[in-house]
C-alpha positions in Angstrom: 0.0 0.0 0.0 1.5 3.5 -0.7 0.6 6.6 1.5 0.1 9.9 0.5 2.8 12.2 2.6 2.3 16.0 3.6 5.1 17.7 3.5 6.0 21.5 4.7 6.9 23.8 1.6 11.0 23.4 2.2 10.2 20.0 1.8 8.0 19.8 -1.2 10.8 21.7 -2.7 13.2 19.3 -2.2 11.5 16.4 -2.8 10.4 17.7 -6.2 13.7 18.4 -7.0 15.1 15.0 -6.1 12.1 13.7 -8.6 13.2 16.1 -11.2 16.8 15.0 -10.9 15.9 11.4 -10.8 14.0 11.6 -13.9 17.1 13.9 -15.6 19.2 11.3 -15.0 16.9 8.9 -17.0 16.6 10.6 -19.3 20.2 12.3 -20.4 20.7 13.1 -23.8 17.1 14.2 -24.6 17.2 18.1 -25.7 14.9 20.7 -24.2 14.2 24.0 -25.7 12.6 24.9 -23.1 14.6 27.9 -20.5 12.5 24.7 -17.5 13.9 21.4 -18.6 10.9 19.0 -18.4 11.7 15.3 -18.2 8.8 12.5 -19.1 6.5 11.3 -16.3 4.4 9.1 -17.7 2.0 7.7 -15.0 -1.2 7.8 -13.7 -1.7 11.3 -11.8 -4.8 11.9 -8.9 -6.4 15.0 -8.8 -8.7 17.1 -6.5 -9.4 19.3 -3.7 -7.2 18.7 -0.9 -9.3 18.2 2.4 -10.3 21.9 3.6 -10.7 23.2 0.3 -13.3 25.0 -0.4 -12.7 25.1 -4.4 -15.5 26.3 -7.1 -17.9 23.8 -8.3 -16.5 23.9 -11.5 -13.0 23.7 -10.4 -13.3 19.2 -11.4 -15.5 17.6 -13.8 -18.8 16.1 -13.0 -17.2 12.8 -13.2 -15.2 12.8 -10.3 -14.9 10.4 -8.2 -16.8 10.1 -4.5 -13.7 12.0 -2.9 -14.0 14.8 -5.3 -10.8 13.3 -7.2 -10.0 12.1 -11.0 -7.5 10.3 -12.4 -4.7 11.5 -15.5 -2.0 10.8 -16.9 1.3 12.3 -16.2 3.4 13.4 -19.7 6.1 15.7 -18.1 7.5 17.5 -15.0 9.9 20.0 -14.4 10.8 22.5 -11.3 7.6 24.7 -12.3 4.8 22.4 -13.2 3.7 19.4 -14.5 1.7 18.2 -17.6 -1.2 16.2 -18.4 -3.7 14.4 -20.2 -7.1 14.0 -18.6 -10.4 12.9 -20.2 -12.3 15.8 -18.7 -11.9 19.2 -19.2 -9.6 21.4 -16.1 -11.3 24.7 -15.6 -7.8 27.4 -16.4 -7.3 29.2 -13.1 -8.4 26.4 -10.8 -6.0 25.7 -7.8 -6.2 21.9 -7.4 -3.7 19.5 -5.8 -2.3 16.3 -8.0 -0.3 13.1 -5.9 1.8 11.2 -8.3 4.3 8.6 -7.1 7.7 10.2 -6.5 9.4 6.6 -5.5 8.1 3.4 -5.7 5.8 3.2 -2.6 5.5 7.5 -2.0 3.6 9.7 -3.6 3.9 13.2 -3.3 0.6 15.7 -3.2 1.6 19.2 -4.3 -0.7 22.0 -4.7 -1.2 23.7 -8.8 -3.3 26.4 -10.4 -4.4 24.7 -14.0 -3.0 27.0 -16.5 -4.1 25.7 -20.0 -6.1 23.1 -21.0 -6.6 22.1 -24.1 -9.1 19.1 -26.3 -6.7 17.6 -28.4 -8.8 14.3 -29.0 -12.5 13.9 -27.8 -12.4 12.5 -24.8 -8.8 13.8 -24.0 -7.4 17.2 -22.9 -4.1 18.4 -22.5 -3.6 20.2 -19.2 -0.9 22.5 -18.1 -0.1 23.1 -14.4 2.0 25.3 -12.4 3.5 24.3 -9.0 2.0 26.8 -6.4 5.1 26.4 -3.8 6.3 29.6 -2.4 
């Protein structure tokens, strides 16, 4: 069973980096054009309202789950944000938290305002996110 860990801002930070830097290493030699180097995620990604968040009513889709929570699909990460494919539509603006795993058996819940999304496909969106640690 994995476990979700809450972690203070310092340590978000760090433990985003060492997920960044894991995934660098994995993938050296790919080129970035990018001035944020984003390195492939490619897993499933929860998101939702953390516990005590109030959040609009059209901040998730109507098909979330129960705990107010969908699943994606993580294509890329860097030190700012993270992108994603989702089958529903993410309101641009929204401040939602995602949990991925950062190591096999911990995932890591960080807090992101959507920035773009985007139908690409029907039935898929591509979603932009940026970190919201200060």
């Amino acid at each position: 069973m994995t476990s979700a860990v809450q972690l203070n801002q310092a340590e978000q930070l760090f433990e985003l980096n060492e997920v960044v830097v894991g995934l660098a290493r994995r993938a050296a030699g790919l080129a970035e054009v990018r001035g944020d180097s984003r390195f492939p995620l490619h897993q499933p990604v929860q998101i939702g309202r953390h516990a005590g968040d109030a959040g609009e009513a059209g901040d998730l889709p109507a098909a979330a789950d129960p705990a107010g929570t969908i699943t994606g699909f993580g294509v890329d990460l860097s030190l700012q944000g993270i992108g994603l494919i989702t089958s529903d539509p993410l309101k641009p603006g929204s401040e939602l938290h995602v949990s991925f795993e950062a190591r096999p058996g911990q995932h890591l819940e960080l807090r992101v305002r959507v920035r773009r999304c985007r139908r690409i496909a029907t039935g898929l969106h591509d979603v932009g996110a940026q970190f919201l640690i200060s």
